[in-house]
ZAPATI-885041 format. One record per residue (C-alpha): x, y, z; residue in three letters; residue number from 1. Coordinates in pm, 1 decimal, m for minus. Example, Ala and Ser with C-alpha at 12.3 -4.5 7.8 and 13.67 -1.06 7.14 Angstrom:
residues 2
@east=1230.0 north=m450.0 up=780.0 code=ALA pos=1 .
@east=1367.0 north=m106.0 up=714.0 code=SER pos=2 .
***
This chain:
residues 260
@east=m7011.7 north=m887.7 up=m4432.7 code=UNK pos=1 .
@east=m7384.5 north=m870.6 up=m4299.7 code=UNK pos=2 .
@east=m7447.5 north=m908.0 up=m3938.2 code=UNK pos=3 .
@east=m7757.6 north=m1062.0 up=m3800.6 code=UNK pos=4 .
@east=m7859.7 north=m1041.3 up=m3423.6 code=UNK pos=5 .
@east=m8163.0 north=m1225.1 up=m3278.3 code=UNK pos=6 .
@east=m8291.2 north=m1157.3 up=m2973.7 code=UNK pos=7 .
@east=m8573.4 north=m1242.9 up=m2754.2 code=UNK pos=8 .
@east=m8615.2 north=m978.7 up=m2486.2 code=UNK pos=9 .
@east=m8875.7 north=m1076.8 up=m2277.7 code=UNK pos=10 .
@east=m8942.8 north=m685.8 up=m2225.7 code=UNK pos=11 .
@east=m8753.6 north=m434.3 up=m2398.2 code=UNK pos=12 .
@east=m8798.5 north=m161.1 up=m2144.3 code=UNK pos=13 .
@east=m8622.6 north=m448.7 up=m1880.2 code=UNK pos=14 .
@east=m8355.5 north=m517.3 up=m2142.2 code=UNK pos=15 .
@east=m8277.0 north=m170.2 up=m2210.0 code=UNK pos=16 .
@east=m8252.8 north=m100.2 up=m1815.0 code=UNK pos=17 .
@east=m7963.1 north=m402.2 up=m1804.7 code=UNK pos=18 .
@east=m7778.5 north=m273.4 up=m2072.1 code=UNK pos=19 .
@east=m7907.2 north=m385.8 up=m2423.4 code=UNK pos=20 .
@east=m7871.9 north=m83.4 up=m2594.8 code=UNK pos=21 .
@east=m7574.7 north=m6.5 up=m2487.4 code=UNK pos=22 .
@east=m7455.3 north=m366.8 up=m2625.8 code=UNK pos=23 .
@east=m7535.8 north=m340.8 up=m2979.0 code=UNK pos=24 .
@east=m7388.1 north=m1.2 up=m2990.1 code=UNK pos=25 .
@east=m7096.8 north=m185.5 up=m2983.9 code=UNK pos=26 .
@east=m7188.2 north=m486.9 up=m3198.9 code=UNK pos=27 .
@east=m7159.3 north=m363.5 up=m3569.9 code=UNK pos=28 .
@east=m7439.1 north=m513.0 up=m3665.7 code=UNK pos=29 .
@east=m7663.3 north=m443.9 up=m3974.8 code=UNK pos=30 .
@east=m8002.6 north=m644.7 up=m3818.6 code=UNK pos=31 .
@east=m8122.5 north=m646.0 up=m3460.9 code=UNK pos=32 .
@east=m8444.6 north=m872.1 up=m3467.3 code=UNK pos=33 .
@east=m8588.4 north=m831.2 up=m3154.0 code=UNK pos=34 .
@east=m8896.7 north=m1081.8 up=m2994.9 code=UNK pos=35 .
@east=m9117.4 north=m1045.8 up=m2716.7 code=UNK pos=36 .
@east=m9113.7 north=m653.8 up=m2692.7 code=UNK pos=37 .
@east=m9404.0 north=m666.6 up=m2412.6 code=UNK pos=38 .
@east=m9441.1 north=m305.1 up=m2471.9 code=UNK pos=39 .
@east=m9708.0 north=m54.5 up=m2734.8 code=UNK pos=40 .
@east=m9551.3 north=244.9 up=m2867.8 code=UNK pos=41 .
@east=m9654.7 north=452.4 up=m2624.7 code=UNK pos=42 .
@east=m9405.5 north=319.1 up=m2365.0 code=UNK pos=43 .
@east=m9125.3 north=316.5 up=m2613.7 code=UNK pos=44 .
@east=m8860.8 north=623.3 up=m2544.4 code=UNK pos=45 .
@east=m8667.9 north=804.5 up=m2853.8 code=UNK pos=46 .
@east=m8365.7 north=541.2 up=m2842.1 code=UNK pos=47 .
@east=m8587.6 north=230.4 up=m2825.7 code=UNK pos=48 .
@east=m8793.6 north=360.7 up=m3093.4 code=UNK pos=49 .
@east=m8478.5 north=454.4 up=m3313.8 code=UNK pos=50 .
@east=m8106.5 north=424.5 up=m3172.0 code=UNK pos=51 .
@east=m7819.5 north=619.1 up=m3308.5 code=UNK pos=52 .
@east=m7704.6 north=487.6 up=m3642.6 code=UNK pos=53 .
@east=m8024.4 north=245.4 up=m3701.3 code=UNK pos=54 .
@east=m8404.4 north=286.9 up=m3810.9 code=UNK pos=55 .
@east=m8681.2 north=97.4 up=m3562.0 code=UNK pos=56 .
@east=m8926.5 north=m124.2 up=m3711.1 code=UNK pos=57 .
@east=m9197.3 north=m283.9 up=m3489.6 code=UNK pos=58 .
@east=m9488.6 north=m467.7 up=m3489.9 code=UNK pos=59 .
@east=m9661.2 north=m462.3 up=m3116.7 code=UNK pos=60 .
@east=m9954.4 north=m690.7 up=m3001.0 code=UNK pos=61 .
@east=m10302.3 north=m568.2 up=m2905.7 code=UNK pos=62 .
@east=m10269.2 north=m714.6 up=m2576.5 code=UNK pos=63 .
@east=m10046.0 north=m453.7 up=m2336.9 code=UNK pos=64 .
@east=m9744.7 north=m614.3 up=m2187.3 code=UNK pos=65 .
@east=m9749.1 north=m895.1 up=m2458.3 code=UNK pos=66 .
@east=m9547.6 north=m1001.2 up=m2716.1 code=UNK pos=67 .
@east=m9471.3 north=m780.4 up=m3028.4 code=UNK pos=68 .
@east=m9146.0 north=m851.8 up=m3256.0 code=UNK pos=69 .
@east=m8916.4 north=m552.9 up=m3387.1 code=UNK pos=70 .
@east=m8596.0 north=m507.5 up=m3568.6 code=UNK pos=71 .
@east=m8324.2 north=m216.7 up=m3607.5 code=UNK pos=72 .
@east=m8189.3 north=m186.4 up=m3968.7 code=UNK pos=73 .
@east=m7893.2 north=37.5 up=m4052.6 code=UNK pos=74 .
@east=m8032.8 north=97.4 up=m4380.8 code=UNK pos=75 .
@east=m8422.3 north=127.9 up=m4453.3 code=UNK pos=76 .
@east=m8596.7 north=m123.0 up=m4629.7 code=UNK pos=77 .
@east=m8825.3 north=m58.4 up=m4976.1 code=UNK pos=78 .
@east=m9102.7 north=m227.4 up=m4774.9 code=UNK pos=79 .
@east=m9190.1 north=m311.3 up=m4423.9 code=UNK pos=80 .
@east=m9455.1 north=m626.4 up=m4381.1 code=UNK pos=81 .
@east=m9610.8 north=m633.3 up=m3998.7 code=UNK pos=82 .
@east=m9779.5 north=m978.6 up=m3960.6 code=UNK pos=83 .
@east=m9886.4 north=m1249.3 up=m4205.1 code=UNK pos=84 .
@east=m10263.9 north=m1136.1 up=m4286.1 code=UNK pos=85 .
@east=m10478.9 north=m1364.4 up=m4029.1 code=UNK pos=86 .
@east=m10602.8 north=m1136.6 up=m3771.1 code=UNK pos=87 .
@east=m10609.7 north=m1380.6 up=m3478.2 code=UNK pos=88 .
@east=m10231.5 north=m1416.9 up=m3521.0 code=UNK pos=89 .
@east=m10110.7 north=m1101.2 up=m3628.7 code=UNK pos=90 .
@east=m10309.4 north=m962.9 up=m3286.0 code=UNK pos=91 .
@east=m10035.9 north=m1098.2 up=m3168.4 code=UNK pos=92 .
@east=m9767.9 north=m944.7 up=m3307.5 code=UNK pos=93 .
@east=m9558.1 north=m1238.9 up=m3440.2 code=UNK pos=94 .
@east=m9395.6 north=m1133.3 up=m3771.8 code=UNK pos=95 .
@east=m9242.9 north=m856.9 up=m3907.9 code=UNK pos=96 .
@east=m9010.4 north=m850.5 up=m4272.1 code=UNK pos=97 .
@east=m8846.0 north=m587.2 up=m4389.7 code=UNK pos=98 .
@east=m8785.0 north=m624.5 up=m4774.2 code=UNK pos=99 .
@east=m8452.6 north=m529.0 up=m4973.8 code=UNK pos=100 .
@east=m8355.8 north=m580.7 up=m5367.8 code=UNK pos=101 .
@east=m8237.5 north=m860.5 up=m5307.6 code=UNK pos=102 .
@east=m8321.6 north=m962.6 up=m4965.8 code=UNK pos=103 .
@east=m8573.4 north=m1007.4 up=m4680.1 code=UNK pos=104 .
@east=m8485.4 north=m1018.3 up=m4302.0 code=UNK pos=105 .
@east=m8761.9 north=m1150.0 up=m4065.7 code=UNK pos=106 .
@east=m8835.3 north=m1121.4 up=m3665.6 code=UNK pos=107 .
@east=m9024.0 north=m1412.9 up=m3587.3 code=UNK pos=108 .
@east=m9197.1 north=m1525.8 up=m3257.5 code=UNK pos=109 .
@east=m9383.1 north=m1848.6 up=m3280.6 code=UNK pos=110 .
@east=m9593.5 north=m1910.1 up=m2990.7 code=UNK pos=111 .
@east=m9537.2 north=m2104.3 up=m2651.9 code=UNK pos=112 .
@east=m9762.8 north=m2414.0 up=m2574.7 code=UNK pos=113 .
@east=m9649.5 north=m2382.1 up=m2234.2 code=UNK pos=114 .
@east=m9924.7 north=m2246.4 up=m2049.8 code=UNK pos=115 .
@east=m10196.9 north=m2469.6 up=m2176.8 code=UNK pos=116 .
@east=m10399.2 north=m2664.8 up=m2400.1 code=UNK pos=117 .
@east=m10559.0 north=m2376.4 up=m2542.6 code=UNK pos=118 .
@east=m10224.6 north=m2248.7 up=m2639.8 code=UNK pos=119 .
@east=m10085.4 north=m2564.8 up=m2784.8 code=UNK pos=120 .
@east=m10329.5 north=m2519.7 up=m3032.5 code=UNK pos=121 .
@east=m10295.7 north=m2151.3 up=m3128.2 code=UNK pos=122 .
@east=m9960.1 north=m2296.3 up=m3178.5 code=UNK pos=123 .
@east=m10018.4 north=m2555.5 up=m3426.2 code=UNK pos=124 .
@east=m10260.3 north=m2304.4 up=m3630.6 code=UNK pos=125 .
@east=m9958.3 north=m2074.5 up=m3621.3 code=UNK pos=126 .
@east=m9768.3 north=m2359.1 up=m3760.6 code=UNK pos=127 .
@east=m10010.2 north=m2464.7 up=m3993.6 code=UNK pos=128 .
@east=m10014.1 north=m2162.7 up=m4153.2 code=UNK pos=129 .
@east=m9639.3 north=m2025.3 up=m4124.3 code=UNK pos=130 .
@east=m9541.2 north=m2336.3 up=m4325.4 code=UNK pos=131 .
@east=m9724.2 north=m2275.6 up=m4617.3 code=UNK pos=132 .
@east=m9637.2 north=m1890.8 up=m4589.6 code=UNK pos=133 .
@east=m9229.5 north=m2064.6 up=m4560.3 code=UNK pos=134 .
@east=m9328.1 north=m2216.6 up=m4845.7 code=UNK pos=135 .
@east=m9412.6 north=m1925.3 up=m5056.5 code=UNK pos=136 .
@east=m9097.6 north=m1693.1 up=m4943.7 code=UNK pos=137 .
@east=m8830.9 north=m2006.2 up=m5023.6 code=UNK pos=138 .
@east=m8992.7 north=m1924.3 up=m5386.5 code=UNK pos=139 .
@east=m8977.4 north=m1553.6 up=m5357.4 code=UNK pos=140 .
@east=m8633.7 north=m1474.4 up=m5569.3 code=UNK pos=141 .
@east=m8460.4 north=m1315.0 up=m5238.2 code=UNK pos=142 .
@east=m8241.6 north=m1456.5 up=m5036.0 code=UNK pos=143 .
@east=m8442.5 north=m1441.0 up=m4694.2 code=UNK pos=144 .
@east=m8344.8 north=m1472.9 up=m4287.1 code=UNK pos=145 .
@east=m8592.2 north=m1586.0 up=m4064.2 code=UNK pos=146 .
@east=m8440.7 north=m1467.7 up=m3688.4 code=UNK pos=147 .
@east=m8677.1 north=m1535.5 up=m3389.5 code=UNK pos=148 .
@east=m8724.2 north=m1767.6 up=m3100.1 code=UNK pos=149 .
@east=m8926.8 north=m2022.9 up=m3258.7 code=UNK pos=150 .
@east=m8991.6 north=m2231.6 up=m2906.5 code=UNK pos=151 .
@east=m8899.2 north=m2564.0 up=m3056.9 code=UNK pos=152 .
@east=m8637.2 north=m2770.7 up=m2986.1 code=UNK pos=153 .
@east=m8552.6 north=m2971.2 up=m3299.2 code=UNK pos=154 .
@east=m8336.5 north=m3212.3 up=m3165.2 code=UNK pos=155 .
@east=m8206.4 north=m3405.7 up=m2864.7 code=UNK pos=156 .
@east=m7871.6 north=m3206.1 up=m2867.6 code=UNK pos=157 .
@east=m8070.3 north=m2890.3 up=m2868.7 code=UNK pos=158 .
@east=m8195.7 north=m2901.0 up=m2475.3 code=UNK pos=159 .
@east=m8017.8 north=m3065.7 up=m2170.3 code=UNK pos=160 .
@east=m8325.5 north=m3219.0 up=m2008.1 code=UNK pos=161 .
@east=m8474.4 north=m3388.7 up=m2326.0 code=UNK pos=162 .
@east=m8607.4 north=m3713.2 up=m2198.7 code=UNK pos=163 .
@east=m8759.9 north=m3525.0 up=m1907.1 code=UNK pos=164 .
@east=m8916.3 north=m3291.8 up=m2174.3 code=UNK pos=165 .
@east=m9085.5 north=m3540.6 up=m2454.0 code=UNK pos=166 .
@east=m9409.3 north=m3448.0 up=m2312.5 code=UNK pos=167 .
@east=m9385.7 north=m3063.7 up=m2306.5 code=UNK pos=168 .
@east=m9405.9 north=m2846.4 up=m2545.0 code=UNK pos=169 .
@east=m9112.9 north=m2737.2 up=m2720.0 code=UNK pos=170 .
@east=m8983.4 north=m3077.7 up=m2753.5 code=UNK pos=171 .
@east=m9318.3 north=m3258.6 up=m2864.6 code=UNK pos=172 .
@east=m9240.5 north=m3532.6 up=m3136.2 code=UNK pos=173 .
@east=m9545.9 north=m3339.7 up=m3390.5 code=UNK pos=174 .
@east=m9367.3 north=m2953.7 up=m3322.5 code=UNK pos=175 .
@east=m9034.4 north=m3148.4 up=m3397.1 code=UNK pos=176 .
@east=m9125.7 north=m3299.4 up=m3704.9 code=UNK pos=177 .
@east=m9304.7 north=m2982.7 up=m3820.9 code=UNK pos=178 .
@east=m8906.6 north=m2841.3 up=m3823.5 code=UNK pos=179 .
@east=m8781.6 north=m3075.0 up=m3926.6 code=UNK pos=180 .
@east=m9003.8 north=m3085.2 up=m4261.5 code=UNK pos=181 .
@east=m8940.6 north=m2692.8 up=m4303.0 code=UNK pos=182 .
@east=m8541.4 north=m2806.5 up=m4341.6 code=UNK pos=183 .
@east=m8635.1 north=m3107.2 up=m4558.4 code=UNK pos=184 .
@east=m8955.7 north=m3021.7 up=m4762.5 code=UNK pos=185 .
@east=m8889.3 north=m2682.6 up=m4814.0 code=UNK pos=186 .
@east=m8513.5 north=m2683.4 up=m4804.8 code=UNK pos=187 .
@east=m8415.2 north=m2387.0 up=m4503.3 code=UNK pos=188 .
@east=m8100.5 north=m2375.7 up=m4301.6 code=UNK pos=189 .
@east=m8056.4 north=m2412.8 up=m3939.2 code=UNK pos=190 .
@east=m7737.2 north=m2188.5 up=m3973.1 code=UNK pos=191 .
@east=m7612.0 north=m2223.2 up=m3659.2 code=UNK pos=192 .
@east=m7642.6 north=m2587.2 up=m3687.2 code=UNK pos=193 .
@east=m7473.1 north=m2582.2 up=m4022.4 code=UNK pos=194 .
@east=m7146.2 north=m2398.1 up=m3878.9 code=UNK pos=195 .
@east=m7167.6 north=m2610.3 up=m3521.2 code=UNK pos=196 .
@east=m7309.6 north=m2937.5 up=m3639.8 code=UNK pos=197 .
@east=m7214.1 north=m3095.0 up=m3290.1 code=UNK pos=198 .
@east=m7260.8 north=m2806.5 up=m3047.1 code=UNK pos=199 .
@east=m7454.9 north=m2938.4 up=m2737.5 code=UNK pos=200 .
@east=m7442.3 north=m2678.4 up=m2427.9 code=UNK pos=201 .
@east=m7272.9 north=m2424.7 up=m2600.1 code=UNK pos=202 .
@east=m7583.2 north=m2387.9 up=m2832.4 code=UNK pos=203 .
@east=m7831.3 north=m2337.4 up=m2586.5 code=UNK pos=204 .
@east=m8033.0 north=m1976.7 up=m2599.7 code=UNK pos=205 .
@east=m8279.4 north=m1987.2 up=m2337.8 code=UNK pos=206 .
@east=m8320.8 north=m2114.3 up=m1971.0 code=UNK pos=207 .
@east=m8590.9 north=m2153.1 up=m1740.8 code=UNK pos=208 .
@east=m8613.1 north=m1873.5 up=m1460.4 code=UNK pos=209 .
@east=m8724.6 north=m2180.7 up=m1228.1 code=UNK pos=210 .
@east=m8461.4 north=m2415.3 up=m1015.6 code=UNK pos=211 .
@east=m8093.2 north=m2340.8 up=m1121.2 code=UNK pos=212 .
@east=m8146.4 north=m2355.7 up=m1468.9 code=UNK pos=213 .
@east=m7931.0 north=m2040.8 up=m1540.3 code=UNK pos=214 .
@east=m7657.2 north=m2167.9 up=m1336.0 code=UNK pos=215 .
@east=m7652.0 north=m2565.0 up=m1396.6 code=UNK pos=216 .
@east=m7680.4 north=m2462.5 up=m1809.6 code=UNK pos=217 .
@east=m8016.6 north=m2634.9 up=m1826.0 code=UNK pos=218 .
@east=m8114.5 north=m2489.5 up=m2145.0 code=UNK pos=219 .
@east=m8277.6 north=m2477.3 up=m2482.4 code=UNK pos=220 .
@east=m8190.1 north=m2401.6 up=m2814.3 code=UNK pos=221 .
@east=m8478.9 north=m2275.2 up=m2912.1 code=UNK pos=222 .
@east=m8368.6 north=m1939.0 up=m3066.5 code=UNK pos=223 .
@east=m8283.2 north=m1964.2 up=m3459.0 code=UNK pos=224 .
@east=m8132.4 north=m1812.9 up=m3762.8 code=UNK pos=225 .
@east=m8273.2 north=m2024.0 up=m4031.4 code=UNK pos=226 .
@east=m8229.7 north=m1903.4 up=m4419.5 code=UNK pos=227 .
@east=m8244.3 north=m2004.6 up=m4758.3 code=UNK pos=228 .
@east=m7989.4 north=m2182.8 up=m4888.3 code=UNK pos=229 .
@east=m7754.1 north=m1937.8 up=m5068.1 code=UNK pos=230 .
@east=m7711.2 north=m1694.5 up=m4801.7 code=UNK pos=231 .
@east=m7654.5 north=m1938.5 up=m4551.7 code=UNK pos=232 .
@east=m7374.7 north=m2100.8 up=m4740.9 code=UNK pos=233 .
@east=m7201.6 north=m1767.8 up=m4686.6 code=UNK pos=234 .
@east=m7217.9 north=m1803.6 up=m4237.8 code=UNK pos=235 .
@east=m6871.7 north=m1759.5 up=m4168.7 code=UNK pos=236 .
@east=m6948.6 north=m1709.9 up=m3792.9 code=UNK pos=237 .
@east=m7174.9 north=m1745.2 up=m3547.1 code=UNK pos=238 .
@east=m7164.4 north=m1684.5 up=m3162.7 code=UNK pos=239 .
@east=m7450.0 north=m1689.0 up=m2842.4 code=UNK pos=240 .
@east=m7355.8 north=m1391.1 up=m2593.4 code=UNK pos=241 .
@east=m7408.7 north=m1475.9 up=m2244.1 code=UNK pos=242 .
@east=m7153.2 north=m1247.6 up=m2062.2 code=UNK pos=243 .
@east=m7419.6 north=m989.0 up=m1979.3 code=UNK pos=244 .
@east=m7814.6 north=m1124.1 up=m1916.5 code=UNK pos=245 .
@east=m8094.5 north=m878.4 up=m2063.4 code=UNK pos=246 .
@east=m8336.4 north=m1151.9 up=m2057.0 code=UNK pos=247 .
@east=m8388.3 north=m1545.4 up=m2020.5 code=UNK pos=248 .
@east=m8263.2 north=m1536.1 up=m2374.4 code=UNK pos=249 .
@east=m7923.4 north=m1495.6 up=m2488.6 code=UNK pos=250 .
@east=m7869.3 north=m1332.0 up=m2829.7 code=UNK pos=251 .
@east=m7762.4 north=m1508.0 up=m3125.4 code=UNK pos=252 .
@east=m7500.6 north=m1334.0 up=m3369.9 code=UNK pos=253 .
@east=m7414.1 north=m1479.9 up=m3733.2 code=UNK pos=254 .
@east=m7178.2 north=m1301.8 up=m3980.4 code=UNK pos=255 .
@east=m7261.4 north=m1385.6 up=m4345.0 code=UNK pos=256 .
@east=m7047.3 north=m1314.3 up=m4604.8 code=UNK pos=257 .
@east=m7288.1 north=m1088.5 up=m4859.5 code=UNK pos=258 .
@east=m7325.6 north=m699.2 up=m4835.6 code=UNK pos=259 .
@east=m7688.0 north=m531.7 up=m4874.3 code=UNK pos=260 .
***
């Protein structure tokens, strides 16, 4: 079995302080893709950087207190691959691979249009790009994971509020369509989607800090395993951990049924 955590941390020095590591020591997992680190190296202590039983992989933004995607792997990889070669993205610090014999697991953090026009379109130049780079890895003769919050809500039963949201990003009809292509055109696999076809609150991975979100389950599945076709065939089971909060994210954990 191969376990595969994603989770967005929004801080990894504030998830640590409620608890994360601590969690996955208990989780068994062979991947911990981590998003939205908000931290440089220099803040990172000995455990962040490396916890018992697992090497630390990270690729930070520029900006401090930004961004910046990492991953623990119980076993090293033969390569590590920090961003996707266009400066004004990988600034960012929005991808990070780590590459096996056979396989390739991937922290992902696709921006947020949220905060304004000017974002909305670093967004779609990320996306732009990404899919012909998704393009290139479906052909790459691993079997690949893509874990990450990928701020897009595919469908209606992937957010509460979707009427109210047609006009925000995350849910617009051209971000939507862009997924829904990578599934179609290029043939990936919403795994979670795949083992819970149906799954409407249940699903959801994220929820606003404003109103009563949290509380009322007025979220977002915005947080996604999606893999090439093989390895996802093996999911056996997946599951969204909300008992303990380390962030407005909750992780996502899929079992597949392969071995590294």
């Amino acid at each position: 079995m191969l376990r595969v955590i994603s989770a967005n941390l929004n801080g990894i020095r504030s998830a640590v302080s409620k608890g994360f590591l601590d969690w996955i020591a208990s989780q068994d997992a062979d991947f911990i893709c981590m998003q939205e680190l908000k931290a440089q190296v220099d803040n990172m202590t000995t455990d962040m950087l490396n916890p018992p039983g697992y090497y630390g992989y990270f690729h930070y933004a520029e900006k401090k207190g930004y961004s910046g995607v990492g991953m623990y792997a119980r076993r090293q990889p033969l390569q590590v691959i920090e961003g996707l070669g266009v400066p004004e993205i990988d600034a960012e610090g929005r991808y990070l691979e780590l590459v096996y014999e056979n396989l390739s697991i991937i922290s992902l953090y696709l921006p947020s249009g949220s905060s304004g026009d000017h974002r909305q379109a670093a967004k779609y130049v990320f996306m732009e790009h990404f899919f012909g780079h998704l393009a290139e890895l479906a052909k790459c003769g691993r079997q690949v994971i893509l874990c990450g919050d990928w701020n897009i809500a595919h469908k209606e039963i992937d957010l509460k509020n979707w009427k109210g949201n047609l006009k925000n990003s995350g849910f617009l009809p051209e971000e939507r369509a862009w997924l829904t292509k990578v599934f179609d055109e290029l043939g990936w696999m919403d795994v979670y989607r795949q083992l819970f076809p149906e799954a409407t609150g249940d699903a959801y991975t994220w929820w606003s800090n404003r109103g009563q979100a949290w509380a009322k389950n007025v979220g977002w599945r915005i947080d996604y395993q999606i893999a090439t076709k093989d390895i996802a065939a093996t999911a056996k089971a997946a599951s969204i951990y909300k008992e303990q909060r380390f962030s407005d994210h909750a992780p996502l954990t899929i079992d597949y049924g392969i071995s590294l």
